[in-house]
N, CA and C of each residue as an Amber inpcrd file, in Angstrom:
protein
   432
 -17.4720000  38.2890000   2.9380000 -16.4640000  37.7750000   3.8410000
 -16.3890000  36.2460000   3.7620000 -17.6960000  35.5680000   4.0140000
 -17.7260000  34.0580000   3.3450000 -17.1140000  34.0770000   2.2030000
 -16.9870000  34.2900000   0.8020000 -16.4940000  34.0470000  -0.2960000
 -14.8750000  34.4660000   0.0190000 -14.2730000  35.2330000   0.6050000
 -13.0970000  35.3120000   1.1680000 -12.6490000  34.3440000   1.7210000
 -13.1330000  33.5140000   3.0650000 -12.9910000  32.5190000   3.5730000
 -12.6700000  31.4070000   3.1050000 -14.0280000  31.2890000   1.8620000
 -13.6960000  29.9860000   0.9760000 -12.3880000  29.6750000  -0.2360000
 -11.4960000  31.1850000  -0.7210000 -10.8470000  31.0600000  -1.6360000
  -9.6850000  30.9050000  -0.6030000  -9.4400000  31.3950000   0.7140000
  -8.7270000  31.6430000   1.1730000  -8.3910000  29.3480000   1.6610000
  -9.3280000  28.8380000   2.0050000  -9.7610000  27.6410000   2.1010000
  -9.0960000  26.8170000   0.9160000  -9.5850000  27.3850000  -0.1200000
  -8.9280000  26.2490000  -2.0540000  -7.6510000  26.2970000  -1.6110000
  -7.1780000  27.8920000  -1.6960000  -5.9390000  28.2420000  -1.6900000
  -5.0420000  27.5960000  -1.0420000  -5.5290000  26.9390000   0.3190000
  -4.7260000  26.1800000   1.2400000  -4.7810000  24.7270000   0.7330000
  -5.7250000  24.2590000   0.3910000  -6.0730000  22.5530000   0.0820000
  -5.2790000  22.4000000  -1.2450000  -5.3220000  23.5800000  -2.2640000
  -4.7830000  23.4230000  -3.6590000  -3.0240000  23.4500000  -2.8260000
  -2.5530000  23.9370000  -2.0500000  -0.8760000  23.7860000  -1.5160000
  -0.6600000  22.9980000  -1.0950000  -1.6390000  22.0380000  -0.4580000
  -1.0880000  20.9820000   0.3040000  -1.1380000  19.8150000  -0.6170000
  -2.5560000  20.0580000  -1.8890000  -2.3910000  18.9130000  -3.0730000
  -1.1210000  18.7450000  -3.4070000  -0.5150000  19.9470000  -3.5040000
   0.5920000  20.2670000  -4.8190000   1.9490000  19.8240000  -3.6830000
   1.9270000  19.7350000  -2.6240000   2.4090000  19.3810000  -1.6600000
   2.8480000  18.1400000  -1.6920000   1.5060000  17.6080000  -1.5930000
   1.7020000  15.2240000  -1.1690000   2.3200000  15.2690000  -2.5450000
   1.6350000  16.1250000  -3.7990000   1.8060000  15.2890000  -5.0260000
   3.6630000  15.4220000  -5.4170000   4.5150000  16.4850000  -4.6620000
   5.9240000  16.3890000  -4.7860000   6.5710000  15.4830000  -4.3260000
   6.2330000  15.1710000  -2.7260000   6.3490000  14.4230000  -1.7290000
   6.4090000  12.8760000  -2.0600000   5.0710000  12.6100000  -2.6470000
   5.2930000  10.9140000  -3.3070000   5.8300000  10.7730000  -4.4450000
   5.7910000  11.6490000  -5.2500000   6.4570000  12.0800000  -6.8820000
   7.9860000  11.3370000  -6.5650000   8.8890000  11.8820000  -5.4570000
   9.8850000  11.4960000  -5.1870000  10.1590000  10.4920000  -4.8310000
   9.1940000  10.1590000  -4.1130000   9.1720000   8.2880000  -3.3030000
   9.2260000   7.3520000  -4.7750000   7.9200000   8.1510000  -5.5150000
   7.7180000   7.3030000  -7.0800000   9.1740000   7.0960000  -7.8960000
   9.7680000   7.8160000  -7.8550000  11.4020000   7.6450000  -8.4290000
  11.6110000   6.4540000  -7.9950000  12.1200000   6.3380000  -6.4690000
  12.6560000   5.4270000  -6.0910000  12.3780000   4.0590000  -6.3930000
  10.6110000   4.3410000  -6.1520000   9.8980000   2.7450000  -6.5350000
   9.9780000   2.1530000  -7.6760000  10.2340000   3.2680000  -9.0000000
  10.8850000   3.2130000 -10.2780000  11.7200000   2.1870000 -10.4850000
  12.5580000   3.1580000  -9.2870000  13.9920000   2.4490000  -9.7240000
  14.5430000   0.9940000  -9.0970000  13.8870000   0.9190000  -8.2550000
  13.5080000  -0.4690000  -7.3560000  13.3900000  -1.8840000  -8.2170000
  12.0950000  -1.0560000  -9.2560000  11.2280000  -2.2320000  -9.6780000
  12.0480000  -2.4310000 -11.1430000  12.8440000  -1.1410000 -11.6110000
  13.6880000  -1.6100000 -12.7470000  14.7870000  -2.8050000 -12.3910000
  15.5170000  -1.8910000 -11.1740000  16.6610000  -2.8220000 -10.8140000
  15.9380000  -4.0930000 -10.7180000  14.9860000  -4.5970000  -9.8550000
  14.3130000  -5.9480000  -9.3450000  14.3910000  -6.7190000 -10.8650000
  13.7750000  -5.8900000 -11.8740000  13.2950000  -6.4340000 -13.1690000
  14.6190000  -7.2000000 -13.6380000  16.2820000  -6.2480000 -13.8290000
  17.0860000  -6.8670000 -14.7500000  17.9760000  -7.6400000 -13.4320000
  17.8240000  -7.7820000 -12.5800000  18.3430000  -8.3790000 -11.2930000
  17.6230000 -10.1150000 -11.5350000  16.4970000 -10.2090000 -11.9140000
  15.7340000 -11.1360000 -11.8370000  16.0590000 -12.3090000 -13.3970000
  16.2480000 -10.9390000 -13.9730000  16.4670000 -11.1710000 -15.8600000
  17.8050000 -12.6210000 -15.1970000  18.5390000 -12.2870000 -14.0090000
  20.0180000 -12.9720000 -13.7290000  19.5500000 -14.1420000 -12.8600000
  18.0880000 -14.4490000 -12.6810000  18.2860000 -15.7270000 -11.9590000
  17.2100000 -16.6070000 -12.4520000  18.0180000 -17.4580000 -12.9190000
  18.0430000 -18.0660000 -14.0660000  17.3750000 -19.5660000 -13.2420000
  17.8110000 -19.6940000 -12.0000000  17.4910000 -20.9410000 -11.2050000
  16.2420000 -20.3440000 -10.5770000  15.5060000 -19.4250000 -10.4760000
  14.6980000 -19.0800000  -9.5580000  14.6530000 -19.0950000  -7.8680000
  15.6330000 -18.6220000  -8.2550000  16.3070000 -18.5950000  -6.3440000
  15.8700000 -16.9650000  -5.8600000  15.0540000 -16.1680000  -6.8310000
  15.1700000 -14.7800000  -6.0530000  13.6670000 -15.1210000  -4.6290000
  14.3620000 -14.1340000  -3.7160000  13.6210000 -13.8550000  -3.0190000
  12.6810000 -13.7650000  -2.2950000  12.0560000 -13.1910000  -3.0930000
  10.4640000 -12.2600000  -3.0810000   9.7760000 -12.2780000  -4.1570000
   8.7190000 -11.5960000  -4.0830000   7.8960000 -11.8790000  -5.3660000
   7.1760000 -10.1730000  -6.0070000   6.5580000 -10.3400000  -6.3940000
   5.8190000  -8.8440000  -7.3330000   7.0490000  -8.1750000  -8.1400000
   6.8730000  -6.9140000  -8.3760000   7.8200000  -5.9690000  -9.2360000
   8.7250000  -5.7010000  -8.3100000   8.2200000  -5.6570000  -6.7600000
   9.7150000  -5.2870000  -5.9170000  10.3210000  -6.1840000  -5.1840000
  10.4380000  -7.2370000  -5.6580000  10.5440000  -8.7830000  -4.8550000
  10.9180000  -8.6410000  -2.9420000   9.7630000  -8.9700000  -2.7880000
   9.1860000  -8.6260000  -1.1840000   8.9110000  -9.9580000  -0.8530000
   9.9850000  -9.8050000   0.0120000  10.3040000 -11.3120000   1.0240000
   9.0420000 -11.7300000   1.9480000   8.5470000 -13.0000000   1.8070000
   7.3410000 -12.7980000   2.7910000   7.3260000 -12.2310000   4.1490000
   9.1950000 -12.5280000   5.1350000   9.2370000 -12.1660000   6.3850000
   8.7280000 -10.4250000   5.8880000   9.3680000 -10.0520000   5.3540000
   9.3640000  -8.2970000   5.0350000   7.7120000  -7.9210000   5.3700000
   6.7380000  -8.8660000   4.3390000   5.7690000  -8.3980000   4.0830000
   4.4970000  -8.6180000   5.8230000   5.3000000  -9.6410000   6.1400000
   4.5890000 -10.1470000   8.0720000   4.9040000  -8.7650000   8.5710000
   6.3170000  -8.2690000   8.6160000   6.3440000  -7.5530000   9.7490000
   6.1230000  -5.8650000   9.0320000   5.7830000  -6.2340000   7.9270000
   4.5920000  -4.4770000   7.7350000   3.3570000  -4.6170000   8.0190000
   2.8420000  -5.6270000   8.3830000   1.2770000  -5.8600000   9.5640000
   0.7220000  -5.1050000   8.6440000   0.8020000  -5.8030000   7.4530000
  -0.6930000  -5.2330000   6.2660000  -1.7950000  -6.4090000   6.2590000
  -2.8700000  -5.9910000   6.3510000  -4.0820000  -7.3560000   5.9990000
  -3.7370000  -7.7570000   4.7200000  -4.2990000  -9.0110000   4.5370000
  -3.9030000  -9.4350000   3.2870000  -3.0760000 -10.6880000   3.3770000
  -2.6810000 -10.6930000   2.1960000  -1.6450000 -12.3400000   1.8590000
  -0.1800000 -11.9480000   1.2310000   1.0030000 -12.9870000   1.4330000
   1.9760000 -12.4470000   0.3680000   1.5730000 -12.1030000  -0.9040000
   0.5590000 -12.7670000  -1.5190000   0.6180000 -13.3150000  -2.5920000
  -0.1950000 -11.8020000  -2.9620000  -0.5790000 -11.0300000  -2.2980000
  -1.0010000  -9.5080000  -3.0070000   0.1380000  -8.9420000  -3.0190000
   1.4070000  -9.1030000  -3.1470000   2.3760000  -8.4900000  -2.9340000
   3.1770000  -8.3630000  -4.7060000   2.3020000  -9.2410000  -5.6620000
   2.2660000  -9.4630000  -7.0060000   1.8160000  -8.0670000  -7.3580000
   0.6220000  -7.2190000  -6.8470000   0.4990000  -6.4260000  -7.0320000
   0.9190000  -4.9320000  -6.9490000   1.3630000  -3.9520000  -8.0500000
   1.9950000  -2.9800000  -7.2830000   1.7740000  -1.9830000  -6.5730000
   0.2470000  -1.7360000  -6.6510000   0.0320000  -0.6190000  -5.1030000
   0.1690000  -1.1810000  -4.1390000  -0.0930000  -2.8510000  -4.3270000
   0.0350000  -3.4600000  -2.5580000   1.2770000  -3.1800000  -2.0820000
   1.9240000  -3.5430000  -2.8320000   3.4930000  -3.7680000  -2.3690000
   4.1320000  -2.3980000  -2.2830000   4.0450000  -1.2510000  -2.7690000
   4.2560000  -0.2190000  -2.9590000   3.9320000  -0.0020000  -1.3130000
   2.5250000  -0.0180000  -0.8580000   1.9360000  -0.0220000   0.5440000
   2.9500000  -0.6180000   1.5290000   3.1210000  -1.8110000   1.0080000
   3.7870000  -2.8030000   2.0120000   5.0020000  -2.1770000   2.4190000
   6.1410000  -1.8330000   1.2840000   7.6780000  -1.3020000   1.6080000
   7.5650000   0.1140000   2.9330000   6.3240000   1.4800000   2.7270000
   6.0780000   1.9040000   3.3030000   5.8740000   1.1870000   4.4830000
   5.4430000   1.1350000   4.8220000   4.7840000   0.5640000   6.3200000
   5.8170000  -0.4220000   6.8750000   6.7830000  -1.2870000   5.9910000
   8.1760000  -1.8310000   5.9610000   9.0110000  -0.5780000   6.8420000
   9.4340000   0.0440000   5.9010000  10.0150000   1.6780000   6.1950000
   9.3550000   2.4220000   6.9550000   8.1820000   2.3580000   7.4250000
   7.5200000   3.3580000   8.2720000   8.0040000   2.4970000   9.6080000
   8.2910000   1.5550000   9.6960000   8.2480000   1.1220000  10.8770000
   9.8850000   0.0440000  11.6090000  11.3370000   0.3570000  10.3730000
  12.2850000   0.1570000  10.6030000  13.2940000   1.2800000  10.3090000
  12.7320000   2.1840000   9.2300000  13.5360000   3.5300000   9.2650000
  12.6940000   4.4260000   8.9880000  12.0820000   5.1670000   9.8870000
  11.0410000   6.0790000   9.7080000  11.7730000   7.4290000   9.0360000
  12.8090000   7.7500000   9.9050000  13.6620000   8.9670000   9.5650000
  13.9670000   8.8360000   7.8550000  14.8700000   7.6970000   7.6170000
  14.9550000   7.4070000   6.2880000  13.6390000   8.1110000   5.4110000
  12.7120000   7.5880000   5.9140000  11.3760000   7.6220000   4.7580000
  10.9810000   9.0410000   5.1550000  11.1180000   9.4080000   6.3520000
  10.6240000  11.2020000   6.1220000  11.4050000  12.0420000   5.2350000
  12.5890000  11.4090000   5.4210000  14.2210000  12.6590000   4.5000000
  14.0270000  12.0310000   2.6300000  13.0970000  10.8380000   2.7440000
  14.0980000  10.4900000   1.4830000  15.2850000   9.8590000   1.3310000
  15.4950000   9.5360000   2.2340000  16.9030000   8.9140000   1.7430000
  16.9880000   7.7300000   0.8610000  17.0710000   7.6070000  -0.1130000
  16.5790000   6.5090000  -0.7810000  18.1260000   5.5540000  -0.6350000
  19.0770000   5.3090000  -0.4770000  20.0250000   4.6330000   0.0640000
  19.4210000   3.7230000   1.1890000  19.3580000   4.1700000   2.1460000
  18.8450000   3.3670000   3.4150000  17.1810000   2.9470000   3.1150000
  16.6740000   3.5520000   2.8030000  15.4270000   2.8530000   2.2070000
  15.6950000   1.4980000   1.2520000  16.6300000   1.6850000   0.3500000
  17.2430000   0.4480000  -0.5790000  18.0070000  -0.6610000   0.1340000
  18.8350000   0.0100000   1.2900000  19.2440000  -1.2840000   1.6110000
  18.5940000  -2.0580000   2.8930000  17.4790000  -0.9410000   3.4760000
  16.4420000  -2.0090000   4.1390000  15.9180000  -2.9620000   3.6050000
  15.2120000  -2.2640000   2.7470000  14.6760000  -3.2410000   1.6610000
  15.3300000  -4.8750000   1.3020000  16.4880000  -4.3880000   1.2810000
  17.4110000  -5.5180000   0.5650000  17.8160000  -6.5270000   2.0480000
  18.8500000  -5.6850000   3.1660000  18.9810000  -6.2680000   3.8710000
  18.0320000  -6.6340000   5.2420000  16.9170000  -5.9320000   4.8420000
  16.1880000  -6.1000000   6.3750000  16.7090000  -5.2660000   7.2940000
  15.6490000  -4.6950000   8.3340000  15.7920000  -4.0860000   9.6400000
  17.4250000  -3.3860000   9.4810000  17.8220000  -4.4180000   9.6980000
  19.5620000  -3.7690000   9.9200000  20.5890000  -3.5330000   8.1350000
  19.7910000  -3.3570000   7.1950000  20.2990000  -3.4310000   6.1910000
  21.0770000  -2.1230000   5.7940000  21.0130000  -1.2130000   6.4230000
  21.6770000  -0.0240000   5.8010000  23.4000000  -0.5250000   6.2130000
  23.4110000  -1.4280000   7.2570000  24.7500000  -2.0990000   7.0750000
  25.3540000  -3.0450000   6.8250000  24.6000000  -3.7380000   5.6070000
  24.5690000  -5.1500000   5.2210000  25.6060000  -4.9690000   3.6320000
  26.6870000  -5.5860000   3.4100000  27.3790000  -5.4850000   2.6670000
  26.5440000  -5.4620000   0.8960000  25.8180000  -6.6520000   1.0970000
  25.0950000  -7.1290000   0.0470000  23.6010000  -6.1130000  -0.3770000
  23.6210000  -5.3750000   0.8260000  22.5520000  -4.3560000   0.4160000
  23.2420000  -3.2390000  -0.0840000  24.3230000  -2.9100000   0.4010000
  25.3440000  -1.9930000  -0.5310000  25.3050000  -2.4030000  -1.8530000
  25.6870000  -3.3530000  -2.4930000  25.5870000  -4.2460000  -3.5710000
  24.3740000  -3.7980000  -4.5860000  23.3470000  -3.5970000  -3.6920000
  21.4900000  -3.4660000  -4.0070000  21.7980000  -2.0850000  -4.3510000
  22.0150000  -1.0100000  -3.0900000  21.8810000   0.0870000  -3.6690000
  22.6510000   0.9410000  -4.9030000  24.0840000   0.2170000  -5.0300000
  24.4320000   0.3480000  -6.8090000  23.4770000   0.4420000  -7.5350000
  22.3960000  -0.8760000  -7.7910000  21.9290000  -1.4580000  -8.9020000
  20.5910000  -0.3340000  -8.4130000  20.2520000   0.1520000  -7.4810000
  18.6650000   1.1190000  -7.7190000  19.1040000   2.5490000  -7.8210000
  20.6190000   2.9020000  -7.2880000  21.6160000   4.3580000  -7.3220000
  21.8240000   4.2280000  -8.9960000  21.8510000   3.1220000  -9.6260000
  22.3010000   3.4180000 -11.3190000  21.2470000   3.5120000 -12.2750000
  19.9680000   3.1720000 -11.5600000  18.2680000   3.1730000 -12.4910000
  18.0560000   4.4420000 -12.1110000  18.4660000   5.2640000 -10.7500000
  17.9670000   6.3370000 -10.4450000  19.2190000   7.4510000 -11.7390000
  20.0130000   7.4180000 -11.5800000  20.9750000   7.7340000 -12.5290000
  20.8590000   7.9700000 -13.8330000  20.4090000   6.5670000 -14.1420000
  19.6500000   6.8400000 -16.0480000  18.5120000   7.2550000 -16.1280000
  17.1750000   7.1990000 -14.7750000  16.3560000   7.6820000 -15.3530000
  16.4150000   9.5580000 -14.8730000  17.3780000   9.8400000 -14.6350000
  17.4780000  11.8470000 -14.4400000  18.3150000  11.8110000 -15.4520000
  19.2950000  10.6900000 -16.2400000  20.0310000  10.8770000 -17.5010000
  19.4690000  11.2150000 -18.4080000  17.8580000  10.4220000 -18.3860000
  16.9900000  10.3000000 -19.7260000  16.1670000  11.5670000 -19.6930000
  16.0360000  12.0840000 -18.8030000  15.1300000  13.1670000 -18.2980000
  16.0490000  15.0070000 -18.9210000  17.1250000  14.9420000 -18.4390000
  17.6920000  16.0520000 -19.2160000  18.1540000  15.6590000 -20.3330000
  18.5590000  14.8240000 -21.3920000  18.5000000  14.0860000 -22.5650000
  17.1380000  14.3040000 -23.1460000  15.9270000  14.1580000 -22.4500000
  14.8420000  13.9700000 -23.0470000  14.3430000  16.3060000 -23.3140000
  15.1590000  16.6320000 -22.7770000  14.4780000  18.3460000 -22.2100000
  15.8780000  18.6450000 -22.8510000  16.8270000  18.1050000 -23.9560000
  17.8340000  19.0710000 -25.0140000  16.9320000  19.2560000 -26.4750000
């Protein structure tokens, strides 16, 4: 009956692995496509006027009010910052970040707190809606 218990036990921990690992799999798209757009977005400023800094250029206000320990300047890094946008999003569009919505997640990002109605974050979510685009382009392209 113990050895029942215990497979019955994997059985549950192995669903919930396979679970988170869909769950962030999807978030991972987005951050993908974030850090592509950020990349050829950046390729365009030529004066060094962007932003923010790391792969997802994260504004220092952004990075204060996700109340992570630490400095901007870990924000170079990409699990930090990866951390940071969460806890960004966990704590200006929570709903957003439970559904996925990667739209309003993009234009928080871009416009801050109130960005899902910020013209120029519309602007943003083109440029991470067209990385998300080529990379499911490249993906059934890559599976002919």
């Amino acid at each position: 009956m113990e050895i029942m218990w215990d497979l019955i036990f994997l059985l549950v921990m192995l669903g919930l692995c396979v679970a988170l690992m869909v769950y962030h799999s999807k978030l991972n798209r987005l951050f993908r496509a974030i850090r592509r757009g950020e990349k050829k977005l950046a390729d365009y400023d030529l004066h060094g006027t962007s932003r923010g800094i790391g792969p997802y250029a994260i504004r220092e206000e952004q990075w204060r009010d996700s109340g992570l320990p630490g400095s901007w300047q870990d924000c170079v890094r990409p699990s930090y910052a990866r951390r940071v946008l969460i806890a960004y999003w966990t704590r200006h569009c929570p709903k957003a970040l439970e559904n996925r919505n990667f739209e309003v997640l993009a234009r928080v990002h871009c416009g801050g707190p109130r960005g899902y109605m910020d013209r120029n974050a519309g602007n943003y979510w083109s440029h991470v809606r067209h990385e998300l685009l080529l990379m499911d382009a490249f993906i059934v392209f890559e599976s002919l």
